[in-house]
C-alpha positions as CSV (number, residue, x, y, z in Angstrom):
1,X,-9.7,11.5,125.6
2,X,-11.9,9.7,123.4
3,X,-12.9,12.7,121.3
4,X,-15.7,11.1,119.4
5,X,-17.3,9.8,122.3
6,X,-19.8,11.7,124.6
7,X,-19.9,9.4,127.4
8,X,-16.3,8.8,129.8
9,X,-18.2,6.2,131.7
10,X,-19.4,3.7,129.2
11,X,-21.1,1.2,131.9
12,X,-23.0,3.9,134.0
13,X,-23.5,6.3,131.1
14,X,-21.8,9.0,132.2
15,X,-21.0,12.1,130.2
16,X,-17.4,13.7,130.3
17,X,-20.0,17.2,130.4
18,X,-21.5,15.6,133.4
19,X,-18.0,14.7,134.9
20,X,-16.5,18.5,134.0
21,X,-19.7,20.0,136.2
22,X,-19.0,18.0,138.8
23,X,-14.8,19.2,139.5
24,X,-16.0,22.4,138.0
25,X,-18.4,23.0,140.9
26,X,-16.1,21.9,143.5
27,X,-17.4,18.7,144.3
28,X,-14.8,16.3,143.0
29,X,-11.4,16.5,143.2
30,X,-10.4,13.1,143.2
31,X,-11.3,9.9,141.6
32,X,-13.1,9.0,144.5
33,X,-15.2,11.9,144.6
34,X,-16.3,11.3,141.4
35,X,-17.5,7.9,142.2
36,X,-19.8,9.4,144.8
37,X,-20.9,12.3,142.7
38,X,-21.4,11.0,139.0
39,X,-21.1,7.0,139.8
40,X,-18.5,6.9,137.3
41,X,-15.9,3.9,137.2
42,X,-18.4,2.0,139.4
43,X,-18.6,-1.3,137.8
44,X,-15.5,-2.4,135.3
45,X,-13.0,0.6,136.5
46,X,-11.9,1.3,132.9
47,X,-12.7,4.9,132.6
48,X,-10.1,5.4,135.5
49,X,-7.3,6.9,133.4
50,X,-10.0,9.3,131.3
51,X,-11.2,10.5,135.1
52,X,-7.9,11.5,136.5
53,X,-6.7,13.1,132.7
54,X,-10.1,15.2,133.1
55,X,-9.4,16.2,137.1
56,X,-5.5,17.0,136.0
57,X,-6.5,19.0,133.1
58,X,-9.6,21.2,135.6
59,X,-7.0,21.3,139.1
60,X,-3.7,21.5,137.6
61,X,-1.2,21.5,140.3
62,X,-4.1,20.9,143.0
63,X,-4.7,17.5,141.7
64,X,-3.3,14.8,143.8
65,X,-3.6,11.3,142.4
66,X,-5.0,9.0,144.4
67,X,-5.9,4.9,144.2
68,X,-8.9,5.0,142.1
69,X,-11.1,2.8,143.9
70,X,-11.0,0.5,147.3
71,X,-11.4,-3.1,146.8
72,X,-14.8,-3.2,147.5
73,X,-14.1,-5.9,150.6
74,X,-12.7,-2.9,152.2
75,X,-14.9,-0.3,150.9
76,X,-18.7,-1.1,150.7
77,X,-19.9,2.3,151.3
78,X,-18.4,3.7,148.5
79,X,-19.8,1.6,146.0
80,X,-23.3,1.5,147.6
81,X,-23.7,4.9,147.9
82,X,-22.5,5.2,144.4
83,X,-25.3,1.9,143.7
84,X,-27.9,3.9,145.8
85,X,-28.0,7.2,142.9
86,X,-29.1,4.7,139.9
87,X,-32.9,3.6,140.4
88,X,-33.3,0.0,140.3
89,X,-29.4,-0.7,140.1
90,X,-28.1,-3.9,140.7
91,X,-25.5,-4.2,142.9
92,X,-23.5,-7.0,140.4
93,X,-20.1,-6.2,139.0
94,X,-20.4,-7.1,135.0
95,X,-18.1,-9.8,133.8
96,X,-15.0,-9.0,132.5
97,X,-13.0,-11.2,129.7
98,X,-9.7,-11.0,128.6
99,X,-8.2,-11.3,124.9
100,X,-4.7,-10.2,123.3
101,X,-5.0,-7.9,120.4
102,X,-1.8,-7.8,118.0
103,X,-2.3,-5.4,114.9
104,X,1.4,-5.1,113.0
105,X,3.5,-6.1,115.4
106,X,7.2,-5.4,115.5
107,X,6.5,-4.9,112.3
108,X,4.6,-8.5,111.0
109,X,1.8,-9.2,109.4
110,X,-0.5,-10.1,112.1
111,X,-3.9,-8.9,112.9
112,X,-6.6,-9.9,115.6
113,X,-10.2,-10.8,114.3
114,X,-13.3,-11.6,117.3
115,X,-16.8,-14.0,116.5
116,X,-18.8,-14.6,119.1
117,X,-21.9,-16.6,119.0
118,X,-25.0,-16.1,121.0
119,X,-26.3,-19.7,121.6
120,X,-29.3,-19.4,123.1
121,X,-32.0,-19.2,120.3
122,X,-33.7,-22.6,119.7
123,X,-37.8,-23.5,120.5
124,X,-36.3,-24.7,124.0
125,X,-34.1,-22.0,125.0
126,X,-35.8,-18.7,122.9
127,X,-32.9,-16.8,124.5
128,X,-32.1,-12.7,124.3
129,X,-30.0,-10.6,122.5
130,X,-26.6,-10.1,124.6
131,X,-25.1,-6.0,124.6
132,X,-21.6,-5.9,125.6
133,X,-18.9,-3.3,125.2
134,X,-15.2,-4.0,123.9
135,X,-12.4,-2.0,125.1
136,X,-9.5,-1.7,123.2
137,X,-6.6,-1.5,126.0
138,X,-3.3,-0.6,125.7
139,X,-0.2,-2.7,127.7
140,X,-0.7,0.1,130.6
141,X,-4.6,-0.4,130.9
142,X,-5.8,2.7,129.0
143,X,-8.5,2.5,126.8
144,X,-7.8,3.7,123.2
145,X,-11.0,2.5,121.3
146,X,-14.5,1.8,122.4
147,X,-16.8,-1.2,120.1
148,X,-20.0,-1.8,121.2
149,X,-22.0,-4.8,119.7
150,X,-25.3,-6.2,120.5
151,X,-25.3,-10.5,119.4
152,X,-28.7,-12.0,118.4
153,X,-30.0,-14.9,119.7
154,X,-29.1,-17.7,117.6
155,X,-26.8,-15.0,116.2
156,X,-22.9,-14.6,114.8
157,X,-20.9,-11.3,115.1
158,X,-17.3,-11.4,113.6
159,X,-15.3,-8.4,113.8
160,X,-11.4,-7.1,113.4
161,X,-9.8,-4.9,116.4
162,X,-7.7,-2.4,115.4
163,X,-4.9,-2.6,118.5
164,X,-3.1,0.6,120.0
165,X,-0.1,2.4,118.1
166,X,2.5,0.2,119.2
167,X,0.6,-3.2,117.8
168,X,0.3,-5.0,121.0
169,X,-2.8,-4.6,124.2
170,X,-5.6,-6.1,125.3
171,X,-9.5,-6.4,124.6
172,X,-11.7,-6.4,127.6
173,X,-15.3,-7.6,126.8
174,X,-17.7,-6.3,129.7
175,X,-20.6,-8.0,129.4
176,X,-24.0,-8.3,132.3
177,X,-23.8,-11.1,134.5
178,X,-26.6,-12.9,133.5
179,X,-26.0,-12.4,130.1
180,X,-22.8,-14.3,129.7
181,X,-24.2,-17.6,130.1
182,X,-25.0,-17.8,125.9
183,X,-22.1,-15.8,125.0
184,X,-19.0,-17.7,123.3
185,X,-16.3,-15.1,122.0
186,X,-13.3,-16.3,120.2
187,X,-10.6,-14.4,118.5
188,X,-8.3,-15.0,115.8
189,X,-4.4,-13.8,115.4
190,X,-4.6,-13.6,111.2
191,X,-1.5,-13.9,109.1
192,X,-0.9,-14.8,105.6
193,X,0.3,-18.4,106.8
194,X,-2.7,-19.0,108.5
195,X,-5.3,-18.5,111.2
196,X,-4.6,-19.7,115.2
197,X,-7.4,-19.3,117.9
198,X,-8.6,-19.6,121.0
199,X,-11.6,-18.6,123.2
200,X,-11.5,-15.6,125.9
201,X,-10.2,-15.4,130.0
202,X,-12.5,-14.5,132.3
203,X,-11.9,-12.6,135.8
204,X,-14.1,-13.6,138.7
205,X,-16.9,-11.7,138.9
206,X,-15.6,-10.4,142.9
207,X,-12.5,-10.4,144.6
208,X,-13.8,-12.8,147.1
209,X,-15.1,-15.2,144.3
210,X,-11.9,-17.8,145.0
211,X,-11.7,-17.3,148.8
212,X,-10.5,-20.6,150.2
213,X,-9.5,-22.3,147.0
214,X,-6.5,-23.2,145.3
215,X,-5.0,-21.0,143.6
216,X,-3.3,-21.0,139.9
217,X,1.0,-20.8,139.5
218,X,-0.4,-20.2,135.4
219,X,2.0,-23.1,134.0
220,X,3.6,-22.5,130.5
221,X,4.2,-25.2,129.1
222,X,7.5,-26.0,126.5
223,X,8.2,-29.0,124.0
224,X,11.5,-30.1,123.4
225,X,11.7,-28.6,119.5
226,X,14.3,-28.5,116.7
227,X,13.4,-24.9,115.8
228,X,14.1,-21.6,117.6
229,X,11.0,-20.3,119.0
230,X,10.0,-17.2,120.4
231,X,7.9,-17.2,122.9
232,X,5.5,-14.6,124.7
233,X,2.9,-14.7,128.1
234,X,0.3,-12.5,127.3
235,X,-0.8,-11.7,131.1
236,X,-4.1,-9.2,132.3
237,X,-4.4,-8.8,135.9
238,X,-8.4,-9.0,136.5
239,X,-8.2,-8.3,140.0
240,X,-8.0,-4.6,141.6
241,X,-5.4,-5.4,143.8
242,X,-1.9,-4.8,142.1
243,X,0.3,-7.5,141.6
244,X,3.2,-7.9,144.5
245,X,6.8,-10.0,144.8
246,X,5.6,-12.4,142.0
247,X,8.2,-14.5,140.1
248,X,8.7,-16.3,136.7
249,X,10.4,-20.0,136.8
250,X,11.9,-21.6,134.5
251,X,11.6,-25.1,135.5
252,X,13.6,-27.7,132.5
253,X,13.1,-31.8,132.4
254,X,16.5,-32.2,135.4
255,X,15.2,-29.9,137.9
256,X,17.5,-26.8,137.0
257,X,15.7,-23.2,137.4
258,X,16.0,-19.7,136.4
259,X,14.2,-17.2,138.0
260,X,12.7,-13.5,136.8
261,X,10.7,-10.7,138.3
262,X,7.1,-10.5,137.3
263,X,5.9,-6.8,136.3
264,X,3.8,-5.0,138.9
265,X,0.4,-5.0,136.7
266,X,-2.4,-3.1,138.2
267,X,-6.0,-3.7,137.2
268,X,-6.3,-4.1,133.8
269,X,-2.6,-3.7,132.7
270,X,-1.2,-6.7,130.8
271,X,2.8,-8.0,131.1
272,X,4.2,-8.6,127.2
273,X,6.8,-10.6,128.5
274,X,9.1,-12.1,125.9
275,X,10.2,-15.6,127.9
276,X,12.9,-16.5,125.2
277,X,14.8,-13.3,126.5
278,X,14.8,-14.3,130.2
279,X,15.1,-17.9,129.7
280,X,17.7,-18.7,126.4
281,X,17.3,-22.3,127.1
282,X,13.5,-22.0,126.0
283,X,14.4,-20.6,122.8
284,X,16.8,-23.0,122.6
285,X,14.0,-26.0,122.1
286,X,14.7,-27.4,125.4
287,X,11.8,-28.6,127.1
288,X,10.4,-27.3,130.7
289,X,7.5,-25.2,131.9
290,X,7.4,-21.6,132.9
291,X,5.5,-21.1,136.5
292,X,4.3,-18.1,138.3
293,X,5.1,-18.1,142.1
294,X,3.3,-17.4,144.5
295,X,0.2,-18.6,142.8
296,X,-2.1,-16.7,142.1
297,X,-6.0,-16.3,140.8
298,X,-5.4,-12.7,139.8
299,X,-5.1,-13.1,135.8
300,X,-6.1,-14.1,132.3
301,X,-3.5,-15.5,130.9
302,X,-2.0,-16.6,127.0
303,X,0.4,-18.6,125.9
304,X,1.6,-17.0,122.2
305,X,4.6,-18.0,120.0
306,X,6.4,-17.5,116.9
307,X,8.0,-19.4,114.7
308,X,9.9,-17.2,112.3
309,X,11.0,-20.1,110.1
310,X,7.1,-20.7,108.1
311,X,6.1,-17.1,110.1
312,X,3.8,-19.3,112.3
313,X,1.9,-18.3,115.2
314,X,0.3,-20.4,117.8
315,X,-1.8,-18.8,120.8
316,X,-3.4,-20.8,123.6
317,X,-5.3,-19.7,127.0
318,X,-3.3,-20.5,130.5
C-alpha cells in the first residue's frame, strides 16, 4: 500500500476509502467486481496488485484470486459498463511507455534520470500542457512509487527516479491519447563515467492495434569485441495477455544456436535477463544476435550492457 497516497486508482481517481466501502458492503469480492462497482483498474491495470492486497486484507480466507481483467476483445461489457459510471468518459485506453529504472544496482553506481520535452508551443502550434503519471514498477509489476508531472508547452521537465529496493524495475509513463503527440521523454542511466540514453517503448494503445501485421522476434544485436561484456534485455510485456512457450536464440556469425526459456511476464512485469549467463559465447565477444521466437508484438524492449573494464554502460531501445 501506498501509504501517502489517498487514491489506489490513480487514472479513474479512485480512493482506497472508496474501494474499502465497496468489499465492506458486500459488493466486491473480486477484482472484477471492483471494476464494475468503483471503475478501478479500468484503463492502465496498474492498481491490480493494491486491489487484490485490499480484498485479501477485508476477506481473508474468502478471497479467491482471480485474473484481474478480460482482454477487452473478450470482454466489452465489463469495461463499458465500468465506462458507462464516469459522465462524459472516453472509452480510449491511455498510452503506456516503457523505461528501465536502475538505482545502485548490484551494488554500482548507477542511477536513472527522465527529461521530457513538450514540443508543441510555437505561434503555429500554441500547443497544451501534457499531465501524465509515472509509475515506479518493480520486476513483478507492482507499483512502489507514484510521480505525477504536468510538462508546459514549449516546456522541459528533468527528473531522477528513485527504483525499488532491489535497484532494478521499470517506469511506466501513462499519458492521454491525444496528448502524446508533443510528448518526447528520454531517460538517462548516470554513472561517474558518463551518461548513456535513449528515448521510451510504447505499447499499442489496444490489443487489436497489430492485428494482421508482422510481428517483432526483438533482435539483440552483438559485435565481435575484445572485452568481456555483460549483457542484459530489459523486457516489459505491454500486452494483457501473459507471455506463453516463448524462447531466447542465440544465433553466432556460422549458424550455431543456443536456446533458453523466456520468463512468463504478465502485464506489466519485466524479464532482467542476464544473456552473458545463458549464452557464454556472448560474453565471450563473439558476434551473433539474440532473437525471441515466436515473434511477438507484446513488449518494450532494451538492449543494456556493462563493461566492467572503464564501468561503462550503454542502453539502447529493441
Amino acid at each position: 500500500m501506498l501509504a501517502e497516497e489517498t487514491l489506489v486508482c490513480h487514472c479513474r481517481q479512485v480512493s482506497h476509502s472508496a474501494v474499502e466501502a465497496s468489499i465492506a458492503s458486500g459488493k466486491a469480492r473480486s477484482i472484477a467486481d471492483l471494476q464494475r462497482e468503483t471503475t478501478a483498474c479500468t484503463r492502465c491495470f496498474g492498481c491490480r496488485f493494491e486491489l487484490q492486497r485490499m480484498l485479501k486484507e477485508q476477506l481473508g480466507d474468502e478471497f479467491q484470486p482471480t485474473a484481474f481483467v478480460a482482454p477487452l476483445d473478450q470482454s466489452p461489457g465489463l469495461i463499458a459498463t465500468a465506462l458507462r459510471r464516469i459522465r462524459g468518459a472516453r472509452a480510449t485506453l491511455p498510452r503506456r511507455m516503457y523505461m528501465p529504472v536502475l538505482d545502485g544496482f548490484a551494488g554500482r553506481d548507477v542511477r536513472t534520470r527522465v527529461a521530457m520535452f513538450n514540443w508543441a508551443g510555437d505561434e503555429e502550434h500554441p500547443g497544451r500542457p501534457v499531465t501524465l503519471r509515472a509509475d515506479v514498477l518493480g520486476l513483478d509489476g507492482e507499483r512502489h512509487h507514484v510521480i505525477n508531472e504536468t510538462v508546459a508547452p514549449g516546456g522541459t521537465r528533468v527528473f531522477d527516479v528513485a527504483g525499488p529496493p532491489d535497484g532494478i524495475g521499470a517506469l511506466k509513463l501513462v499519458v492521454d491519447a491525444e496528448s502524446l503527440g508533443s510528448l518526447r521523454p528520454y531517460f538517462h542511466l548516470i554513472t561517474p563515467t558518463g551518461i548513456t540514453s535513449t528515448h521510451e517503448k510504447a505499447g499499442p494503445v489496444s490489443p487489436r492495434s497489430f492485428e494482421g501485421q508482422r510481428p517483432y522476434h526483438w533482435i539483440f544485436p552483438a559485435g565481435a569485441s575484445d572485452f568481456e561484456e555483460e549483457a542484459w534485455l530489459f523486457i516489459t510485456n505491454t500486452q494483457q495477455r501473459p507471455t506463453s512457450g516463448q524462447e531466447l536464440v542465440w544465433q553466432d556469425t556460422d549458424g550455431r544456436e543456443q536456446r533458453a526459456p523466456l520468463p512468463v511476464l504478465e502485464l506489466d512485469q519485466t524479464g532482467w535477463i542476464p544473456l552473458h549467463e545463458h549464452f557464454p559465447d556472448l560474453l565471450g565477444g563473439r558476434a551473433g544476435v539474440v532473437r525471441i521466437t515466436p515473434a511477438s508484438h507484446k513488449f518494450a524492449g532494451f538492449i543494456v550492457r556493462y563493461q566492467p573494464d572503464g564501468d561503462l554502460w550503454r542502453v539502447q531501445h529493441l
